[in-house]
C-alpha positions in Angstrom: 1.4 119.8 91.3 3.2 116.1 91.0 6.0 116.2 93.8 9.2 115.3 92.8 11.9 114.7 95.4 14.0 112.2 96.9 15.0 112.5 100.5 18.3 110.4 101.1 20.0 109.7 104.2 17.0 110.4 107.0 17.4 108.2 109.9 15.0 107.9 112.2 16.3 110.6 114.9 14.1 109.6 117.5 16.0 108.6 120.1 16.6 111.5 122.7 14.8 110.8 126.0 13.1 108.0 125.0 13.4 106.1 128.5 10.8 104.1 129.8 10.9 105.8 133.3 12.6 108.2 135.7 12.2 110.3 138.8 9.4 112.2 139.5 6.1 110.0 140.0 3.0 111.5 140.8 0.6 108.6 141.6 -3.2 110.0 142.9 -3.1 110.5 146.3 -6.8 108.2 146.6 -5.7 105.1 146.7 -7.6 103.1 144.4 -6.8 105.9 141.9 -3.1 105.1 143.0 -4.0 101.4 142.2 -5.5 101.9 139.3 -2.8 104.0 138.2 -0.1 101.8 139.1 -1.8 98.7 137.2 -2.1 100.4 134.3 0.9 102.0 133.7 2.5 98.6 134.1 0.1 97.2 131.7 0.9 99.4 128.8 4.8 99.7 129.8 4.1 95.2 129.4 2.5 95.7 126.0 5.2 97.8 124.9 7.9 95.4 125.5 6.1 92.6 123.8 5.6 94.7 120.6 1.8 94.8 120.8 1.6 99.4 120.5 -2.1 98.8 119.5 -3.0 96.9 122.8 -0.8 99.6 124.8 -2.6 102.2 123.7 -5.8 101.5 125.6 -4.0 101.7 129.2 -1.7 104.4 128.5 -5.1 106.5 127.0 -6.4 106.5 130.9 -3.1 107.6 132.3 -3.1 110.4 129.5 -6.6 111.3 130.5 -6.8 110.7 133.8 -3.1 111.0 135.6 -1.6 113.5 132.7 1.1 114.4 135.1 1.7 111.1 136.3 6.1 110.9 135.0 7.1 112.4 131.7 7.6 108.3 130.7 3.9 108.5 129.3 4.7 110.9 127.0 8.3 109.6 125.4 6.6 106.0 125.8 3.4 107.2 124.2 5.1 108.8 121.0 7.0 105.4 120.3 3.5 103.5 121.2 1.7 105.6 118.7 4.0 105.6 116.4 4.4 102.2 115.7 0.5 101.3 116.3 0.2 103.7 113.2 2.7 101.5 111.3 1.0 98.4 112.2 -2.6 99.6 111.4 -4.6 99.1 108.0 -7.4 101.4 108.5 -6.5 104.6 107.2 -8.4 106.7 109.1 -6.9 105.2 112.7 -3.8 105.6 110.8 -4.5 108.9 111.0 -5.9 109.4 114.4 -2.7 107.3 116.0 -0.1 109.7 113.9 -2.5 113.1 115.4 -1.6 111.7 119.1 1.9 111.4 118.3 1.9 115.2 118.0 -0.8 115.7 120.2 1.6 114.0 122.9 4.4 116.0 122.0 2.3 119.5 122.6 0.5 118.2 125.7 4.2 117.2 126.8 5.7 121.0 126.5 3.1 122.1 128.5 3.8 120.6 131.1 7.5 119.7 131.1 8.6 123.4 129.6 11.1 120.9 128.1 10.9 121.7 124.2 13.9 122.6 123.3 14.9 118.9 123.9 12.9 117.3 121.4 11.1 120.1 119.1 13.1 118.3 116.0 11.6 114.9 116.8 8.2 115.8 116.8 9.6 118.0 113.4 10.1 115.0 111.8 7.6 113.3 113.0 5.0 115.6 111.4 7.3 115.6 108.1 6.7 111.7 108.3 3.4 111.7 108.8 2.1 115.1 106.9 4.2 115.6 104.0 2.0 114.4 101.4 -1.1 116.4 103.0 -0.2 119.7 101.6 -3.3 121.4 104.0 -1.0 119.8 106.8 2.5 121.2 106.2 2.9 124.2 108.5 3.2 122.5 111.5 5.9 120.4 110.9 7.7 123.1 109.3 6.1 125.5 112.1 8.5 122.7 114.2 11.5 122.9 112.6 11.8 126.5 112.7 11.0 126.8 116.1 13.7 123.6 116.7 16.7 126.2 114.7 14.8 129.2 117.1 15.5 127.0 120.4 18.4 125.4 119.4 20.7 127.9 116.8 20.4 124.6 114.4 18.9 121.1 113.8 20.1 118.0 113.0 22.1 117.7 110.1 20.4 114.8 109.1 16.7 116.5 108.9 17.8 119.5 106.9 16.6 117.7 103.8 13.4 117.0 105.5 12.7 120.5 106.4 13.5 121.9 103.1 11.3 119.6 101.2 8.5 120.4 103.7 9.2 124.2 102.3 9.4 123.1 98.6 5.9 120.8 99.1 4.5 124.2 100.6 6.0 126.2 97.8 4.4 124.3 95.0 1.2 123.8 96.9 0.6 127.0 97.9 3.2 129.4 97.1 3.9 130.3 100.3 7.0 132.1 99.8 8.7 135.0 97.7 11.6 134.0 96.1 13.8 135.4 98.0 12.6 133.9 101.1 13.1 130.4 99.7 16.9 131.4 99.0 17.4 133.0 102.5 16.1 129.4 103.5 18.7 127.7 101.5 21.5 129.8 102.3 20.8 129.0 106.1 20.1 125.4 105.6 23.3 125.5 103.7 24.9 127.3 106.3 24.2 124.7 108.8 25.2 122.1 106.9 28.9 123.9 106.4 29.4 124.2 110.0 28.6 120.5 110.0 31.0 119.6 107.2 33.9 121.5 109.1 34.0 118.9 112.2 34.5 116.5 109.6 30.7 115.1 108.8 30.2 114.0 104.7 26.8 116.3 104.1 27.1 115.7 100.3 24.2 113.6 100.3 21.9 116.5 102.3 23.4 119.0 100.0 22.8 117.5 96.8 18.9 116.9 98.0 18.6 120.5 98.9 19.5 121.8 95.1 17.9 119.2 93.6 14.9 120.8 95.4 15.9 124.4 94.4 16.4 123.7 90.8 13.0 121.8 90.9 11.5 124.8 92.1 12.3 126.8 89.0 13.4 130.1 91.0 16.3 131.2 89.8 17.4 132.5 86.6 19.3 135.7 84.7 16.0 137.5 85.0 15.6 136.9 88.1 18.5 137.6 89.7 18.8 141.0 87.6 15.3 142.2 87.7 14.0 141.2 91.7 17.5 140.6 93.4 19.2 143.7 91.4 16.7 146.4 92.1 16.8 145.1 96.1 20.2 145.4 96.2 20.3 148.5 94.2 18.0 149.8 96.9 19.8 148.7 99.9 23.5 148.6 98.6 24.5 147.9 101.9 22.9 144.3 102.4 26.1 142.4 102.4 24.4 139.1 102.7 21.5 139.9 99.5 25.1 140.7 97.7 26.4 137.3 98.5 23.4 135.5 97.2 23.7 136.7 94.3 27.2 136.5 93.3 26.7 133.0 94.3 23.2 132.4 91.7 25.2 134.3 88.9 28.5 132.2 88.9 26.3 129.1 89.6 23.7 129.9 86.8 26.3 131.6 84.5 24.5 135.1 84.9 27.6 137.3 84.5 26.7 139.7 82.0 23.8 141.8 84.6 23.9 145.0 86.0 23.0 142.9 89.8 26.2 140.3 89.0 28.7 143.4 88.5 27.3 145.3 92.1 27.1 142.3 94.0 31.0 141.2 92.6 32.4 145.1 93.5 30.9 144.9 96.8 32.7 141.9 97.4 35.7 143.1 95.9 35.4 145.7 98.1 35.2 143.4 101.5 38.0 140.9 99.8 39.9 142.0 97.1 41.9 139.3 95.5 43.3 138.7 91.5 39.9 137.1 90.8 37.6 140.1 91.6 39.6 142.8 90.4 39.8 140.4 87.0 36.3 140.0 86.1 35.4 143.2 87.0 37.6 144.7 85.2 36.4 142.4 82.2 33.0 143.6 82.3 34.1 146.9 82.3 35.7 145.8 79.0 32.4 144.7 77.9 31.0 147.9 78.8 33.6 150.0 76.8 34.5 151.6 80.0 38.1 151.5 79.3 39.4 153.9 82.6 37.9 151.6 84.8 38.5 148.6 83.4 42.3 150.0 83.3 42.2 150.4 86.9 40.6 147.0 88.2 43.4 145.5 86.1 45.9 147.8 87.8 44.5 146.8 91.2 44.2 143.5 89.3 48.2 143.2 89.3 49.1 144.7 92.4 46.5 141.8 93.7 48.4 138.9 91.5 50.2 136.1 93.2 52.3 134.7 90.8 54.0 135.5 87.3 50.6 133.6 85.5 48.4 136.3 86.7 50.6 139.2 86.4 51.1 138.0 82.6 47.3 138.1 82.3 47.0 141.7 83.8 50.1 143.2 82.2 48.9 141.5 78.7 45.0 142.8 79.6 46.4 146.2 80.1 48.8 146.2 77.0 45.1 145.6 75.3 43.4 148.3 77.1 46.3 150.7 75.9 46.5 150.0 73.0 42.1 150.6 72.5 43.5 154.1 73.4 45.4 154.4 71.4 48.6 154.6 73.8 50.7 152.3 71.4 53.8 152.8 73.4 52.5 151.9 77.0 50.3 148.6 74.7 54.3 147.3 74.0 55.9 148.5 76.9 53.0 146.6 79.3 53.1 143.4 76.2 56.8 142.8 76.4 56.6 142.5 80.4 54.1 140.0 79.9 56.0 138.1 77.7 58.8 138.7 80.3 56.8 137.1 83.1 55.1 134.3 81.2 57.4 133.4 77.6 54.9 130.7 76.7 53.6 134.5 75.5 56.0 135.2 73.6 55.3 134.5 70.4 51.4 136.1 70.6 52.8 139.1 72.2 55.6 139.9 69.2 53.4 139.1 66.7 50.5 141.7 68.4 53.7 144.4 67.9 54.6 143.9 64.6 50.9 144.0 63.8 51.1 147.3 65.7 54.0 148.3 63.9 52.8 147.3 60.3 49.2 149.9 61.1 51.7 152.4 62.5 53.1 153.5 58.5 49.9 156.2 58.1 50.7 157.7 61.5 54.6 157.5 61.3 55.4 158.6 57.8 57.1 162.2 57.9 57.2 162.1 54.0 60.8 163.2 53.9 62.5 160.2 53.5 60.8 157.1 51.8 64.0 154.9 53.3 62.9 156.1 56.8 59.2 156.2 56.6 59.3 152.2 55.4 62.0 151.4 57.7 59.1 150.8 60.1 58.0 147.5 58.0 62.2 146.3 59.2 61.2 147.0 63.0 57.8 144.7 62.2 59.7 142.1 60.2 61.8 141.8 63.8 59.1 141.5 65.7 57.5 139.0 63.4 60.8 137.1 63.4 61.3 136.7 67.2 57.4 135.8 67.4 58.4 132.9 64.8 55.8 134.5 62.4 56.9 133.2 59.0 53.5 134.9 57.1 54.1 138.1 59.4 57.8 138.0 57.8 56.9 138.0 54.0 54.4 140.5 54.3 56.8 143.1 56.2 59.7 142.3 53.9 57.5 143.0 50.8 57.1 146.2 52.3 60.9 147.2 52.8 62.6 150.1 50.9 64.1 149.0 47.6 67.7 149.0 46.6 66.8 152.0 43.8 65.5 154.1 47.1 68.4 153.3 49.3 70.9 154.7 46.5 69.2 157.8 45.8 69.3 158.7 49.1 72.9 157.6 49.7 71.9 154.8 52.4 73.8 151.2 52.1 72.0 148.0 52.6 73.6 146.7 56.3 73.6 150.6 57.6 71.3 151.8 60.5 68.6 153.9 60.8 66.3 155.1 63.7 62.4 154.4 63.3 61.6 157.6 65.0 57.5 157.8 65.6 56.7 156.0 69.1 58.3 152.7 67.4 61.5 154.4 68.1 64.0 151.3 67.2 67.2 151.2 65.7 67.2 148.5 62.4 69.4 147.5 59.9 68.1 148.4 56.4 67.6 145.8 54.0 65.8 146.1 50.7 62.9 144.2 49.2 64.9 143.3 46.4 
């Protein structure tokens, strides 16, 4: 599989204990061991300094071999030696044998110095230099970095990248990982790089590497996160951090309409109820046709609100719920507090009434007075007026009683008259003619 990835912003993070000596010398007790010793370590720590790593190499060999616990200098000198006698090599294959004693140093080191901790993430990215494109040589270095976050709680900012293109190279190689295991990866990776990002360090660079690499991946999806994350979660309803994940995949690949989206968003409405939650679970509710509950999220929706804006939006949500109900008087009671709260509304809202008034006539028609029955169609031209409706207006008016009905039931234009029904309003008749 072709690799694609770009790594951005590695430095080379190699400089922890790289000191040419310290305490702690061991020298051979014989004495032309000691000599020996002595002239050779000062022969490779010569060749070092005048930038010739391929002619160090030979002296600092016998000290490996022959003095291995000579200082602990060998070792951090003989990883930079290496190092750059690989980068100054053509041969490929001594390439490859200088890059193996880098590692091999770093190994041979920890068992003697019990030191690891200290510099686990150099030889990490060491091996991510040297192995990444040998995909038969990948789980060491990332072998490295995992123990470096076991050791140390975290690594480098700066290598994060590394380390999680080392497990998308191993991913595409080999699958090597279940998709979930990738994401627990990222989310940790992720996590780190927060942490960082709160002292004040730009990570954008490391965090736009990392889901580059995701998306390259091709993991995630709807179907994904509803049909192996949902049934996990469904199983384990309790796995707070499984729920996070995915409310996180479904808002950032727009997967709001599953079964695992709607759990995952309850159980952290549950742990941190705010406006948002209670909202868009009570919209899927909605989209479910499960009116109660979608009645109460908004309910909880409004107690939730924190200013006028969302209270609007609840109160207008709600008028919409009652009205589905077919509780006409609670759908204008909760429609007019929106407008009340938000009159940008106002015009929507009043026009929503008299459309509620205007379906109302089958319902609210007692038969015994036609002046009465159509005095509804006044209480909707009202509503359509204060909502600015000029259509809404001509179509209730065309509606009112005529002057022929008014007079055989002995009922002046200008006089009032009580809707009755669940309109209930008081209006001033006036005839279509």
């Amino acid at each position: 599989m072709k690799i694609k990835s770009t790594i951005l912003g590695l430095g080379a993070l190699l400089l922890a204990g790289m000191v040419q000596a310290q305490e702690g010398w061991n020298f051979p007790s014989d004495p032309a061991q000691e000599a020996k010793a002595r002239e050779l370590n000062a022969a490779y720590t010569d060749f070092m300094n005048s930038d010739q790593p391929v002619e160090a190499t030979h002296p600092l060999h016998w000290l490996l071999v022959n003095v291995p616990e000579l200082n602990e200098s060998i070792y951090q000198n003989g990883v930079k030696i290496y190092d750059a006698a690989s980068k100054v090599t053509e041969d490929e294959a001594q390439k490859r044998i200088y890059q193996d004693s880098v590692i091999t140093l770093f190994n041979k080191r920890g068992e003697i110095y019990d030191n690891e901790k200290n510099w686990i993430e150099n030889k990490a990215y060491y091996g991510y230099q040297y192995y990444k494109g040998d995909k038969d040589m990948l789980e060491g270095p990332i072998a490295d970095f995992e123990k470096a976050m076991e050791l140390n709680g975290t690594i480098n900012y700066q290598l994060t990248a590394a380390y999680f293109d080392l497990v998308y190279r191993n991913y595409a190689y080999h699958q090597a990982y279940t998709g979930e295991e990738i994401l627990s990866i990222y989310d940790k990776i992720n996590k780190m790089l927060d942490e960082e990002a709160a002292k004040g360090t730009d990570v954008s660079s490391q965090k736009s590497t990392l889901e580059t690499l995701l998306v390259a991946m091709e993991l995630i999806d709807c179907d994904f996160i509803e049909n192996t994350m949902g049934p996990k979660l469904a199983a384990d309803p309790t796995n707070e951090q499984l729920a996070d994940q995915i409310f996180k995949y479904s808002v950032q690949y727009k997967c709001f309409s599953s079964n695992a989206f709607l759990q995952a968003l309850e159980m952290k409405h549950a742990k941190e109820p705010s406006f948002s939650t209670s909202q868009v679970i009570a919209m899927r509710y909605m989209q479910n046709d499960d009116a109660e509950k979608a009645e109460e999220m908004w309910n909880q929706a409004l107690s939730l609100a924190e200013n006028d804006t969302q209270k609007a939006d609840a109160q207008m949500e709600l008028s919409k719920i009652y009205a589905k109900q077919g509780k006409k008087s609670a759908a204008r009671a909760a429609a007019k507090e929106a407008a009340n709260l938000d009159p940008s509304r106002t015009s929507d809202i009043y026009s929503m009434i008299a459309g509620m008034y205007m379906n109302s006539f089958n319902d609210c028609r007692a038969g015994n007075s036609r002046v009465k029955d159509y005095s509804i169609y006044i209480a909707a031209y009202n509503a359509y007026q204060k909502a600015g409706d000029s259509s809404g207006m001509a179509n209730a008016r065309s509606r009112f009683p005529s002057k022929e009905e008014l007079f055989t039931e002995g009922m002046q234009v200008g006089q009032t008259v009580n809707t009755g029904c669940w309109i209930g309003e008081t209006v001033t008749l006036a005839t279509r003619d």
